[in-house]
Legacy VTK file of the C-alpha trace (Angstrom):
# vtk DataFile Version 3.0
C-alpha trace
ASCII
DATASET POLYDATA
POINTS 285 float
68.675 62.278 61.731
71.370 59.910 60.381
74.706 61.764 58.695
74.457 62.091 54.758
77.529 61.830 52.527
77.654 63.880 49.202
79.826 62.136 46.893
82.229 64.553 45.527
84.125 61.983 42.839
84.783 62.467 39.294
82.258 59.887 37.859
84.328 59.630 34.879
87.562 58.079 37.342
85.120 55.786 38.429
86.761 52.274 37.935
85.194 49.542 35.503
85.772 45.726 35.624
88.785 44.359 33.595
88.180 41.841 30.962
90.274 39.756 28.838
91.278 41.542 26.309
89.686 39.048 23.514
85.997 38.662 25.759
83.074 39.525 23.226
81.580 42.504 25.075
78.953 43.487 21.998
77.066 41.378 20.271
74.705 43.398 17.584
73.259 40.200 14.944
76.354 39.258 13.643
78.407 41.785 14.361
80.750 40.915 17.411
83.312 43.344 18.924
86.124 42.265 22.211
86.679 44.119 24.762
90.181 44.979 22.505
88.265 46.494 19.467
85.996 48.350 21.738
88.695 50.228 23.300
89.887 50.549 19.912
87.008 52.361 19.210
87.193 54.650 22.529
90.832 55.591 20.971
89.407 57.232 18.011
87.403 59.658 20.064
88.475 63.320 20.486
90.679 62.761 24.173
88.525 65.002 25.888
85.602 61.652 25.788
87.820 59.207 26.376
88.268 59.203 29.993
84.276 59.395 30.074
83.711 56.170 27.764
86.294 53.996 30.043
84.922 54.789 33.040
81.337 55.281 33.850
80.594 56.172 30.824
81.165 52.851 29.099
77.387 51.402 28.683
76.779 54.523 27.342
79.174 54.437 24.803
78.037 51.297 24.220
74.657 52.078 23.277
75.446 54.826 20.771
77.455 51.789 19.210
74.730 49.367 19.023
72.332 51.457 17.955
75.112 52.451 14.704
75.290 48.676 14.294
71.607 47.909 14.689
70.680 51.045 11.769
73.987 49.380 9.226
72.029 46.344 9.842
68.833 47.682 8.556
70.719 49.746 5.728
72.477 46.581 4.712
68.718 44.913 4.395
67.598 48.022 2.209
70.884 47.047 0.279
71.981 50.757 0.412
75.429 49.417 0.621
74.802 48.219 -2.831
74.429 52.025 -4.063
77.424 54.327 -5.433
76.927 56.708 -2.636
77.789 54.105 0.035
80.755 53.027 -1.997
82.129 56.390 -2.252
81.503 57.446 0.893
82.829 54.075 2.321
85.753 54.468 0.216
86.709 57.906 1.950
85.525 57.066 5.401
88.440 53.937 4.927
90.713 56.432 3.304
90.298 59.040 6.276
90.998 56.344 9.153
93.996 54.656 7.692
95.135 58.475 7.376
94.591 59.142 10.747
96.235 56.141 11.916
99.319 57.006 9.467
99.771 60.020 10.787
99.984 58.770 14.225
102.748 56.931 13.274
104.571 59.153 11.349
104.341 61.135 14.175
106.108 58.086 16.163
108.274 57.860 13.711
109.638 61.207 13.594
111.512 62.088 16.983
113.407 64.715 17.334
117.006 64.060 18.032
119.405 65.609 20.557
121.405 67.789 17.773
117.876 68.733 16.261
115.949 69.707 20.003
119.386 71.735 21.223
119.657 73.859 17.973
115.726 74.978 17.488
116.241 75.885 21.418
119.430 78.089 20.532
117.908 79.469 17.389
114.573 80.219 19.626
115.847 80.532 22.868
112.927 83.834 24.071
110.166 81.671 22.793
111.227 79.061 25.917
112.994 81.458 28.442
111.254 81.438 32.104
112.424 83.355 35.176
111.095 82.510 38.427
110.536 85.543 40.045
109.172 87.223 43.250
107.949 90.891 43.778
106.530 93.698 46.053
104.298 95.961 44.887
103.663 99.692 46.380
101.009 100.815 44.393
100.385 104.365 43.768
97.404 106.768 42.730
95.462 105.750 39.612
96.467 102.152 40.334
94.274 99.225 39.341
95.169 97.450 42.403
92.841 98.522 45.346
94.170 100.012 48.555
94.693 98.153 51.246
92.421 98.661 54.240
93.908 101.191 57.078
96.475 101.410 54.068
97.458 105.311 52.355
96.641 106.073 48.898
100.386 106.696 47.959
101.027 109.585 45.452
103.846 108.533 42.729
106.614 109.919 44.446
105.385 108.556 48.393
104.958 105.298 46.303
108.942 105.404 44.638
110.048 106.333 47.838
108.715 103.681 49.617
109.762 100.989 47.242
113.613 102.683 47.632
113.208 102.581 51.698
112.010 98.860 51.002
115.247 98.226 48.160
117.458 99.539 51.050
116.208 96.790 53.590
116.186 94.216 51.375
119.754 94.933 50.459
120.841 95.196 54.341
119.614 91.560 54.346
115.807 91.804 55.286
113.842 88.530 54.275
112.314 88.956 50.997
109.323 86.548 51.794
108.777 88.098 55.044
108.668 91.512 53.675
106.462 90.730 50.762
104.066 89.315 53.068
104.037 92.413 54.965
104.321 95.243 52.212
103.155 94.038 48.804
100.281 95.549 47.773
99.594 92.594 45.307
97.942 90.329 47.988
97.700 87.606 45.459
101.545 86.789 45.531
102.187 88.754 48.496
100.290 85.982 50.649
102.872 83.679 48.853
105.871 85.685 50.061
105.788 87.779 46.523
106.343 84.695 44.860
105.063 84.606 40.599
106.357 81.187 39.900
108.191 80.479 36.435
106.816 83.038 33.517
107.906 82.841 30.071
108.334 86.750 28.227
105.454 88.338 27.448
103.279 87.150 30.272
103.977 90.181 32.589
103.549 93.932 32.036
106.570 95.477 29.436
108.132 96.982 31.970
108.203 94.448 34.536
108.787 91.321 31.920
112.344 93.367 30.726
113.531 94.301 34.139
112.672 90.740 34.971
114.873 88.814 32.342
117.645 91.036 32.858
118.198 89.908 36.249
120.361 87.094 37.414
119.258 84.649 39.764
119.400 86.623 43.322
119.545 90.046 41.948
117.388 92.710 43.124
115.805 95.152 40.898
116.097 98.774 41.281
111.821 100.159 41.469
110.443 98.937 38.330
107.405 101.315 37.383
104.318 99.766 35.373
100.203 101.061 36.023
100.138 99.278 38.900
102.504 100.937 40.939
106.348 100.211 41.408
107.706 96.985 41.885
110.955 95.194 43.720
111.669 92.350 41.601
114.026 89.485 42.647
114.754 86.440 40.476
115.094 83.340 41.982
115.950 81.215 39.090
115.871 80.559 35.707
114.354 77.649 33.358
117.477 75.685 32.183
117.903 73.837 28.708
117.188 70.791 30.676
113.951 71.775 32.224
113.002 73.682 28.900
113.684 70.588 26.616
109.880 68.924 26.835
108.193 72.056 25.491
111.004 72.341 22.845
110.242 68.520 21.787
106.250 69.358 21.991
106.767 72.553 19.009
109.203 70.103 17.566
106.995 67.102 17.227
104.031 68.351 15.101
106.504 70.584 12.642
107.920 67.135 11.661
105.185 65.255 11.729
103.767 67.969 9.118
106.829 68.085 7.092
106.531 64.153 7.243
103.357 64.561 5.534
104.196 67.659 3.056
106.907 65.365 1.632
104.652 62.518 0.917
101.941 64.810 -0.937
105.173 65.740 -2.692
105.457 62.175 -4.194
102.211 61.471 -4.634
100.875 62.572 -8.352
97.657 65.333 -7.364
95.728 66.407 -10.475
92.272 68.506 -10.035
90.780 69.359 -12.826
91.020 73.511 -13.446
87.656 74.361 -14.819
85.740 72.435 -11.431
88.105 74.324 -9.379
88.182 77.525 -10.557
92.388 77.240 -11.567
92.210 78.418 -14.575
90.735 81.931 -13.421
93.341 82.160 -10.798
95.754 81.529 -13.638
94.741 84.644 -15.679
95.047 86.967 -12.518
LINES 1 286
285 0 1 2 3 4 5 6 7 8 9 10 11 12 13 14 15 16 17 18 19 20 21 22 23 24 25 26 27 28 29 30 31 32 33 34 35 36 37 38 39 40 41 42 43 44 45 46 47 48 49 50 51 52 53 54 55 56 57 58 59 60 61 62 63 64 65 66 67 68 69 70 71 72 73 74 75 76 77 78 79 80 81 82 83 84 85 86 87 88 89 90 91 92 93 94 95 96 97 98 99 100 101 102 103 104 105 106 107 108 109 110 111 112 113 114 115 116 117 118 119 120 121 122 123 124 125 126 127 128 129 130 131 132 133 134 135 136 137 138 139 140 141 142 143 144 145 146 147 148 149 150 151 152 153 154 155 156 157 158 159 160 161 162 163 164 165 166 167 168 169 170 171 172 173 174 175 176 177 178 179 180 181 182 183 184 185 186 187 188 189 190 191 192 193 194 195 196 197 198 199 200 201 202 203 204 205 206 207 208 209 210 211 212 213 214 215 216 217 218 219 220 221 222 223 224 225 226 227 228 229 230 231 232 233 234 235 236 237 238 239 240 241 242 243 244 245 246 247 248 249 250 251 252 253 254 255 256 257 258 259 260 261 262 263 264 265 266 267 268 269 270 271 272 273 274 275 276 277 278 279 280 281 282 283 284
């Protein structure tokens, strides 16, 4: 029986052929759209498609276009585009892309600069703080954490003391890593050498999450109690300005972009009428 090989790629990272930018790819009557305009198109899709309508994908995509072209076409012979319904709902369809593409550029546009990134990081500085941390865990009674096998189901105190007895070794130079491995009933990280990786505040139990930040890089924690048992906690580092500066820009970005837009609606004369609305009720509140 000859081998058989499953196929275990992304379909969607397939790769497609590469055309000149200005090629007519779609031809619907006498509507004709490049290879340029079509990927035009794929931009406008939510970005969880896109990837899908580039790769194989594509004469898909393609098809759901033709067939919009192919029913304008017909509407266009009905003259519906003739009627006030098309017009106004042309008019806003227009309206609603050019917004879409002014926003992206107002986005663009509006960068956060060095003065403006370091002082929302200072103002905020717990919404972007990270420690990378690693711990051992002796759980205890009552613990959601399940007992080891040939392991004892430590009472509270057996459970402190151990942790101590463990403190003591660590602090007479016993490898953390190799310890964790050995001791930590949190098998997860404890495979890892205890490591947790970088956590911002809030991700980790109360207690453990304000023992944690306390520390300096290298520390050692005194047993930190939460559900699960008690913990050793040592912090091996924490996120600098540097390394937190992206995710500063990203919560920048979109505030300015929407302050961009606030002060434009600002300029721009609005007037609904009260009675359609409803204002004038909300007025007499």
């Amino acid at each position: 029986m000859p081998d058989v090989k499953l196929s275990v790629e992304n379909p969607a990272s397939k790769a497609m052929p590469e055309v000149p930018p200005d090629r007519v790819v779609i031809t619907v009557g006498d509507v004709k759209l490049t290879a340029a305009q079509f990927d035009q198109i794929i931009g406008s899709l939510p970005e969880q498609y896109r990837a899908q309508a580039h790769g194989a994908g594509r004469k898909r995509f393609a098809d759901n276009i033709t067939k919009v072209f192919v029913v304008a076409q017909e509407g266009r012979r009905r003259k519906l585009n003739d009627t006030p319904a098309y017009r106004t709902l042309s008019a806003f369809s227009d309206a609603n892309v050019l917004a879409g593409m002014t926003v992206e550029q107002l986005g663009k546009e509006n960068q956060p600069d060095e003065t403006t990134v370091r002082k929302y990081y200072d103002e905020h500085k717990s919404e972007f703080d990270q420690v990378h941390a690693r711990h051992i865990l002796i759980r205890m009674q009552g613990s959601q954490v399940p007992v080891r096998p040939g392991q004892k189901d430590f009472t509270e105190a057996e459970a402190l003391a151990k942790a101590q007895d463990l403190r003591k070794k660590l602090m007479g130079g016993a490898d953390f890593a190799t310890l964790a491995t050995q001791e930590s009933d949190d098998t997860g990280s404890g495979a890892n050498g205890g490591d947790l990786g970088f956590f911002p505040h809030g991700r980790m139990v109360p207690s453990f999450d304000e023992a944690a930040f306390k520390l300096k890089p290298g520390e050692l924690s005194e047993p930190v109690k939460s559900q699960f048992g008690y913990h050793i906690i040592r912090v091996e580092g924490v996120k600098s300005y540097a390394e937190a500066r992206p995710d500063v820009e990203a919560k920048l970005k979109p505030q300015m972009t929407q302050k961009a837009m606030e002060d434009l609606e600002k300029k721009s004369p609005v007037v609904l009428d009260p009675e359609f609305f409803g204002l004038e009720k909300e007025a007499k509140k």
